[in-house]
C-alpha positions in Angstrom: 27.5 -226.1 99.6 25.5 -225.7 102.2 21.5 -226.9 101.6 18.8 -225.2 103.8 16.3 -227.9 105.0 12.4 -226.8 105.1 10.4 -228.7 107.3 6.8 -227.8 107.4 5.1 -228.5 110.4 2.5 -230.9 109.4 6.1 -232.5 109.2 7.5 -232.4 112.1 7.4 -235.5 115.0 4.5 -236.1 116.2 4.7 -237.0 120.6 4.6 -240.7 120.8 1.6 -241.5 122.3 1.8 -242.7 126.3 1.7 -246.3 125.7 5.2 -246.0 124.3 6.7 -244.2 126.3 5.2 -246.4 129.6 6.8 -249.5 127.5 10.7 -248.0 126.8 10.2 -246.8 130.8 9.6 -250.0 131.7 11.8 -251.9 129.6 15.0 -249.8 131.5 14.4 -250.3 135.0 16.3 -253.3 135.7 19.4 -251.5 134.5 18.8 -248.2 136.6 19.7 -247.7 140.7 17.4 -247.1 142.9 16.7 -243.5 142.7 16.5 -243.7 138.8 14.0 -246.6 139.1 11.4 -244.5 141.4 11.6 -241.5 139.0 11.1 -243.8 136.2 8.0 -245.3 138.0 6.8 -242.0 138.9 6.9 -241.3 134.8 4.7 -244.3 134.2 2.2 -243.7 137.2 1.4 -240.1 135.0 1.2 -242.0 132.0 -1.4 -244.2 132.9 -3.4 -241.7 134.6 -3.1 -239.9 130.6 -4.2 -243.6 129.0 -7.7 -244.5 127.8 -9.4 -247.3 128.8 -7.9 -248.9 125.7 -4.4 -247.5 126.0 -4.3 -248.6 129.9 -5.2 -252.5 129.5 -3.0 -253.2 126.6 0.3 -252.2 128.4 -0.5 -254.0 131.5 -0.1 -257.5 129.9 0.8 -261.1 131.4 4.0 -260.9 130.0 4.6 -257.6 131.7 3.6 -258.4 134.9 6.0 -262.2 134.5 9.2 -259.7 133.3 8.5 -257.2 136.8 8.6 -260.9 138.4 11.6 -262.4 137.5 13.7 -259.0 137.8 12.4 -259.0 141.4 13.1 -262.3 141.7 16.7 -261.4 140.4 17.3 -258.7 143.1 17.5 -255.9 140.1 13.9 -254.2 141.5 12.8 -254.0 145.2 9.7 -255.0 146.3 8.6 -251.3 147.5 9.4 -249.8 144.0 7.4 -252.7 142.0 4.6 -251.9 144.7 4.3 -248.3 144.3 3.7 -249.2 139.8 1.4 -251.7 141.3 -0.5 -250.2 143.7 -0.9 -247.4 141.4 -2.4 -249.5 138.2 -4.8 -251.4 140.8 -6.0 -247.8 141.8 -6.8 -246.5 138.1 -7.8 -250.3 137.1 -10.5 -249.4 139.5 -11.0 -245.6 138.4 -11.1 -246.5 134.9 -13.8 -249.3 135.4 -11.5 -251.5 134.0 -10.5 -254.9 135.0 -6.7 -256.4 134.5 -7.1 -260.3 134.0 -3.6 -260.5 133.3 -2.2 -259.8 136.6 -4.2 -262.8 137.1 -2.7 -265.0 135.4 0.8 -264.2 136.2 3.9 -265.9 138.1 4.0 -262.2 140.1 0.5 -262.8 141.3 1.6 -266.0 143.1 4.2 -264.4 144.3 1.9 -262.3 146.1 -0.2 -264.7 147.6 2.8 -266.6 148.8 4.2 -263.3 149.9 0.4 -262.8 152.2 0.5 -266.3 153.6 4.2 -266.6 154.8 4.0 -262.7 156.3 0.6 -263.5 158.2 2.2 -266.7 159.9 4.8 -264.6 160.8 5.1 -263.6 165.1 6.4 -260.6 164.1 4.3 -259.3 160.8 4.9 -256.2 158.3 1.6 -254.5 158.8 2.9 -252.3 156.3 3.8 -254.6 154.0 0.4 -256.9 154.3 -1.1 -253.9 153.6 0.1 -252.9 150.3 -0.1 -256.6 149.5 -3.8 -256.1 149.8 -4.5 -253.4 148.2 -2.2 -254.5 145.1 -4.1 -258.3 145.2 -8.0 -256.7 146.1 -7.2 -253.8 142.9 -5.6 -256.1 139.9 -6.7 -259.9 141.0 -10.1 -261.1 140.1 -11.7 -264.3 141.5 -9.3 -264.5 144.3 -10.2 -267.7 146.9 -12.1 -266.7 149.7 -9.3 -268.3 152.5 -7.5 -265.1 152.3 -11.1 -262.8 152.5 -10.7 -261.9 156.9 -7.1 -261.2 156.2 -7.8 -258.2 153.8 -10.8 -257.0 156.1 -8.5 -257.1 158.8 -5.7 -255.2 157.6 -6.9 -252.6 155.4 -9.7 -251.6 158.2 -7.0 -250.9 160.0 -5.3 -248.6 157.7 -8.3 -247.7 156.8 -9.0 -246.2 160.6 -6.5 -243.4 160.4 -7.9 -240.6 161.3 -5.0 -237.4 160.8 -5.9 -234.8 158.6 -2.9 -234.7 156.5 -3.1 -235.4 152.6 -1.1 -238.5 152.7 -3.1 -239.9 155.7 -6.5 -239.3 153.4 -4.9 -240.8 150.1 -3.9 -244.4 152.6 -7.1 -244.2 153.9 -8.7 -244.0 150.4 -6.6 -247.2 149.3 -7.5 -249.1 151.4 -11.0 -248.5 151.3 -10.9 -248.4 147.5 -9.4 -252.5 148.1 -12.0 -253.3 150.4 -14.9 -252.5 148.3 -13.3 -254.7 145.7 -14.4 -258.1 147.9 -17.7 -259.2 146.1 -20.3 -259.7 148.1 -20.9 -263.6 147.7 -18.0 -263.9 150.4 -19.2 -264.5 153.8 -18.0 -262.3 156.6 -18.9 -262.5 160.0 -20.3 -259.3 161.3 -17.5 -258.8 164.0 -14.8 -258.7 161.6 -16.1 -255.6 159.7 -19.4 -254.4 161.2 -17.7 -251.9 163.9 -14.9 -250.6 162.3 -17.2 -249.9 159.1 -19.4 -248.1 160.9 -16.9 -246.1 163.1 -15.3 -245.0 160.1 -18.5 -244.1 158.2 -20.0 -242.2 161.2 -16.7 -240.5 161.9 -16.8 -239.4 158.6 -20.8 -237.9 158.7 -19.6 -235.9 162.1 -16.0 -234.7 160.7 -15.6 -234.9 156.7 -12.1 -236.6 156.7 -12.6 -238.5 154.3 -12.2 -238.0 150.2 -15.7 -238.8 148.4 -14.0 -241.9 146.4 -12.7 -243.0 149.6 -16.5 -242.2 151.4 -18.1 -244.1 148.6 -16.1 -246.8 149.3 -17.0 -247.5 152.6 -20.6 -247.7 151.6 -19.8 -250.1 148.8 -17.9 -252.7 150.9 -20.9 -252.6 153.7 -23.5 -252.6 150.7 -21.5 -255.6 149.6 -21.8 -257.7 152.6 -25.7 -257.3 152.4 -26.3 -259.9 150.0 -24.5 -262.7 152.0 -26.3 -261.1 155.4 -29.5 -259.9 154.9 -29.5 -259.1 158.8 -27.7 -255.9 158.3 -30.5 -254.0 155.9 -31.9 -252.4 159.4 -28.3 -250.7 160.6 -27.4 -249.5 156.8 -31.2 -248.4 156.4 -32.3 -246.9 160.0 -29.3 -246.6 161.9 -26.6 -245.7 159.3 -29.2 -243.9 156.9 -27.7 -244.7 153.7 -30.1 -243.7 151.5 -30.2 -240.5 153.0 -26.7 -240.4 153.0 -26.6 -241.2 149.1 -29.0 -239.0 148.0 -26.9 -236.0 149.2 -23.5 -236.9 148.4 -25.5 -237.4 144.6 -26.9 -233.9 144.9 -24.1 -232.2 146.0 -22.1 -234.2 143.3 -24.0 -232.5 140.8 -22.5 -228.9 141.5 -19.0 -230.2 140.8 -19.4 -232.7 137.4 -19.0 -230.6 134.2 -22.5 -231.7 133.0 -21.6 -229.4 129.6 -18.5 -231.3 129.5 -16.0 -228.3 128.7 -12.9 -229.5 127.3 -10.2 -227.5 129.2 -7.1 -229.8 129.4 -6.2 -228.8 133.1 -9.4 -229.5 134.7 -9.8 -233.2 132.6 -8.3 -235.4 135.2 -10.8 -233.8 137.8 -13.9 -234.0 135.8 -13.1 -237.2 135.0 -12.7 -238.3 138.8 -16.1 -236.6 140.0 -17.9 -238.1 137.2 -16.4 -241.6 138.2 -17.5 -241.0 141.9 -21.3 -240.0 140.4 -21.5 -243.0 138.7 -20.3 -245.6 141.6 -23.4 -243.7 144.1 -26.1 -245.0 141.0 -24.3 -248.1 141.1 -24.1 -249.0 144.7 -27.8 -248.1 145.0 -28.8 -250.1 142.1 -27.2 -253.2 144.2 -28.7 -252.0 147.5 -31.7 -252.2 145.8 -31.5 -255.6 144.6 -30.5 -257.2 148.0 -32.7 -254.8 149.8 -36.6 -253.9 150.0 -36.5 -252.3 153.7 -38.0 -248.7 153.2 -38.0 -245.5 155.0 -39.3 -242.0 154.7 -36.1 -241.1 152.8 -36.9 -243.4 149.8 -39.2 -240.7 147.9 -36.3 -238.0 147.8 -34.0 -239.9 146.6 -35.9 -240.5 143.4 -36.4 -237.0 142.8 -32.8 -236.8 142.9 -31.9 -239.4 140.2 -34.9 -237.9 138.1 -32.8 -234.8 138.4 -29.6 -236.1 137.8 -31.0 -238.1 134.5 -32.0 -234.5 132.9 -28.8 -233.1 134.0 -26.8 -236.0 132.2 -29.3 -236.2 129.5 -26.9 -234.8 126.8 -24.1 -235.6 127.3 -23.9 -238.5 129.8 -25.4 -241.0 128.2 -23.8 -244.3 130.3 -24.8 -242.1 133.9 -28.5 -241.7 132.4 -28.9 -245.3 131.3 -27.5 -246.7 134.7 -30.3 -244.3 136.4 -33.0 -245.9 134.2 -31.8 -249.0 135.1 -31.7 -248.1 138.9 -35.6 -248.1 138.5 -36.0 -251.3 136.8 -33.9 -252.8 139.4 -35.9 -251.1 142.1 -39.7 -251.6 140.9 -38.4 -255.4 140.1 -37.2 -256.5 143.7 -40.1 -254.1 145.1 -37.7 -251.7 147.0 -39.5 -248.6 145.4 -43.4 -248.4 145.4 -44.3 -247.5 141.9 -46.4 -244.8 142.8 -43.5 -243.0 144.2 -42.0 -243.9 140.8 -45.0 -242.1 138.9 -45.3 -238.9 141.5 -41.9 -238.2 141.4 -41.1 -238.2 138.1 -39.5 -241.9 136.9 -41.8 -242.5 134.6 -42.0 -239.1 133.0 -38.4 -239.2 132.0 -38.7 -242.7 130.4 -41.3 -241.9 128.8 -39.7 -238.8 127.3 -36.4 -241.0 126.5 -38.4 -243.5 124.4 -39.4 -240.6 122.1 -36.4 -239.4 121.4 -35.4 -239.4 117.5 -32.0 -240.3 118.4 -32.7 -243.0 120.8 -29.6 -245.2 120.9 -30.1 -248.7 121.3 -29.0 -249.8 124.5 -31.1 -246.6 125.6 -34.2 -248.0 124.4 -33.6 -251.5 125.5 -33.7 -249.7 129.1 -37.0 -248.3 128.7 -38.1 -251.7 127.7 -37.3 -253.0 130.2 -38.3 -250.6 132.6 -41.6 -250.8 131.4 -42.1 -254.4 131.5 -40.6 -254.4 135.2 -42.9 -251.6 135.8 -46.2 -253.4 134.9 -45.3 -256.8 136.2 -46.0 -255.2 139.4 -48.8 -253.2 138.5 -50.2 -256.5 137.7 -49.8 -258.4 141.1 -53.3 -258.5 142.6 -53.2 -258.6 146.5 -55.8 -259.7 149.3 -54.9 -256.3 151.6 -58.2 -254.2 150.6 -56.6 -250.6 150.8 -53.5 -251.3 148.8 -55.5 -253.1 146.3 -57.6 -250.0 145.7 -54.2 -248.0 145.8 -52.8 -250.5 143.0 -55.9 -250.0 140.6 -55.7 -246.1 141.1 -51.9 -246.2 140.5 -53.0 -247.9 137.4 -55.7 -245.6 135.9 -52.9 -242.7 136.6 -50.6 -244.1 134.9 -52.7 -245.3 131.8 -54.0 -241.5 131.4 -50.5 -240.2 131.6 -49.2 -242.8 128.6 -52.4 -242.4 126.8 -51.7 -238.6 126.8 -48.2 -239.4 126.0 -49.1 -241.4 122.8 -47.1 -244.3 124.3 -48.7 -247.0 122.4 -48.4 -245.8 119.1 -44.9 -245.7 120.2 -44.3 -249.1 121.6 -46.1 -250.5 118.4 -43.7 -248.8 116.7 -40.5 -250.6 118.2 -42.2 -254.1 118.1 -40.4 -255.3 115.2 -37.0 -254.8 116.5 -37.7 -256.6 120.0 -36.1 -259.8 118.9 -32.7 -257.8 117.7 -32.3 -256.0 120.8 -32.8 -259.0 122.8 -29.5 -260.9 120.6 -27.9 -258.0 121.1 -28.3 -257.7 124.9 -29.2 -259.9 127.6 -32.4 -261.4 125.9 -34.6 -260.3 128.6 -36.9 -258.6 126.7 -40.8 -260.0 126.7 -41.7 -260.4 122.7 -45.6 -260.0 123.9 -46.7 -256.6 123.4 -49.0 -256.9 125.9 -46.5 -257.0 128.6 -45.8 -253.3 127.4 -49.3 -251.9 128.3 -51.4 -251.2 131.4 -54.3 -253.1 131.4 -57.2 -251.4 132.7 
């Protein structure tokens, strides 16, 4: 008798999700020839470009990272196919904002630094091969020791110099510049290990547009990071190399590409998701240039006008890009690289002050405007013996006192002063628990 067999479709198999299928790829590879292998490899690279934040971190374990060892180590996976995975999850370990402490912590990331010392003793190196060492070690390793800091620079500023036109040129370029602005600035570097090629490749850049934005963004992040180690340089990034000016309108013309209304069309994810990542790394590379840097210039006030504009634009539905432009400010009024006046004239403290009066005011938001505020008036309260900027402090003052008082902004600080204490557990308990510290004092 033959039985007919309904299945509805709420019934049917559901995809498993990429995770799984990154894990049974992985788990055949040592059984599969070469050519197998690299498909296989090019399967997982998609998947983890599909994976959440989430998704991503809990496949790329220690015990992951200790199996791709020992099958090298047992001659059952070349060294250029485990590099291509690995090159590949440093890259969207970076994209993703998402740090690998596993790789860390594995037998295949000594085999790695073994692998950079013996090749760089060698007469006859692997560029090549140093070079995706590099960029595999810079991408997944954090807290590497600073012996092996010149022989990244030196290698991956090198590939990083390449200057044909051809896709896979720019992509090489873009790793290793992506792995270079992975060294933290606390690492000393002498200036003629970096300093010329940096700026060739920068400048090069400004006259030709070779370069991808991530991988343009990246150059500026590894010269922002040596500033903190060498305060000499804040004259060549500032007036030579203008990067403020430079910053301002790669963030402007950013702003034409990101989706700010976040439509959901499948296809055009991956490259929203890219741009927006790029947006976000320009706010954070100023916000440290501001904190190792108070040299100004004429092109200071524009840029504030931009963020102001890029804060409304991400308003809705950005909240983590308009909370790292609030915080931009802070950090900037704190260490004195911004004159608060510019702040006030061009529009800083008129989004804040909007922000705070929102009725759905998330709490990390208002924590920022907290803080902003305090920052803010800490300065506005530092007397000084120069007559004329004394006199522009006080009016600076008044100005900004009528424009709260207008605003209501007391009533609405008052109203937050209970919850002070809990949003200073919560965060980094910086938070003044004065209320005073909160108003301008006229």
């Amino acid at each position: 008798m033959n039985v007919a067999v309904i299945v509805n479709e709420t019934d049917e198999l559901q995809e498993p999700p990429p995770t799984e299928k990154f894990l049974k790829l992985f788990s055949g590879l040592e059984d599969c020839e070469e050519k197998i292998q690299i498909q296989k490899i090019v399967e997982m690279i998609e998947l983890m470009e599909e994976m959440n934040k989430g998704e991503f971190v809990s496949v790329l374990t220690k015990q992951l990272f200790n199996e791709m060892d020992k099958i090298i180590e047992e001659e059952k996976l070349s060294m250029e196919i485990a590099i291509l995975l690995l090159k590949h999850a440093g890259y969207c370990s970076d994209i993703k904002n998402e740090w690998i402490f596993s790789f860390r912590r594995s037998s295949l990331s000594k085999r790695f630094q073994n692998m950079i010392d013996e090749e760089e003793k060698k007469k006859e190196k692997n560029v090549k091969l140093l070079v995706d060492l590099c960029e595999c070690y810079l991408t997944l390793y954090y807290g590497f020791s600073s012996e092996f800091v010149s022989i990244y620079a030196t290698y991956l500023l090198k590939a990083a110099l390449k200057k044909e036109e051809n896709e896979e040129i720019k992509k090489e370029v873009e790793m290793a510049l992506l792995s270079l602005s992975n060294i933290p600035g606390y690492y000393e570097m002498e200036q003629e290990l970096f300093l010329d090629e940096i700026k060739e490749i920068i400048q090069y850049h400004q006259e030709h547009r070779n370069l991808t934005r991530l991988a343009y963004h990246s150059a500026w992040r590894f010269l922002i990071g040596r500033l903190f180690a060498d305060k000499s340089l804040k004259d060549v990034i500032v007036n030579e190399m203008h990067f403020i000016g430079e910053a301002r309108r790669e963030l402007d013309e950013l702003s034409k590409y990101v989706d700010w209304k976040r439509k959901e069309e499948e296809k055009e994810r991956r490259k929203r998701r890219e741009e927006e990542n790029i947006f976000m790394r320009w706010i954070e590379t100023l916000t440290a240039f501001f904190c190792g840097c108070t040299l100004r210039n004429e092109e200071y006030v524009g840029l504030v006008s931009s963020i102001v504009s890029a804060f409304r634009t991400a308003r809705d539905n950005y909240g983590e890009i308009s909370r790292k432009c609030i915080y931009l400010f802070e950090e900037a009024a704190y260490n004195r690289a911004i004159n608060i006046d510019d702040l006030l004239k061009e529009g800083a403290l008129d989004i804040v002050l909007e922000e705070i009066q929102q009725p759905t005011l998330d709490e990390e938001m208002l924590y920022e405007c907290f803080i902003f505020f305090m920052k803010v008036f800490w300065r506005l309260k530092e007397k000084t013996d120069d007559e004329k900027e004394e006199e522009e402090r006080k009016a600076t003052k008044m100005e900004m006192f009528e424009r709260m008082e207008e605003e209501g902004y007391e009533e609405v600080i008052e109203s937050f002063h209970k919850i002070m204490d809990f949003l200073n557990s919560k965060y980094n308990d910086d938070l003044s628990l004065s209320i005073s510290d909160y108003f301008v004092n006229i």
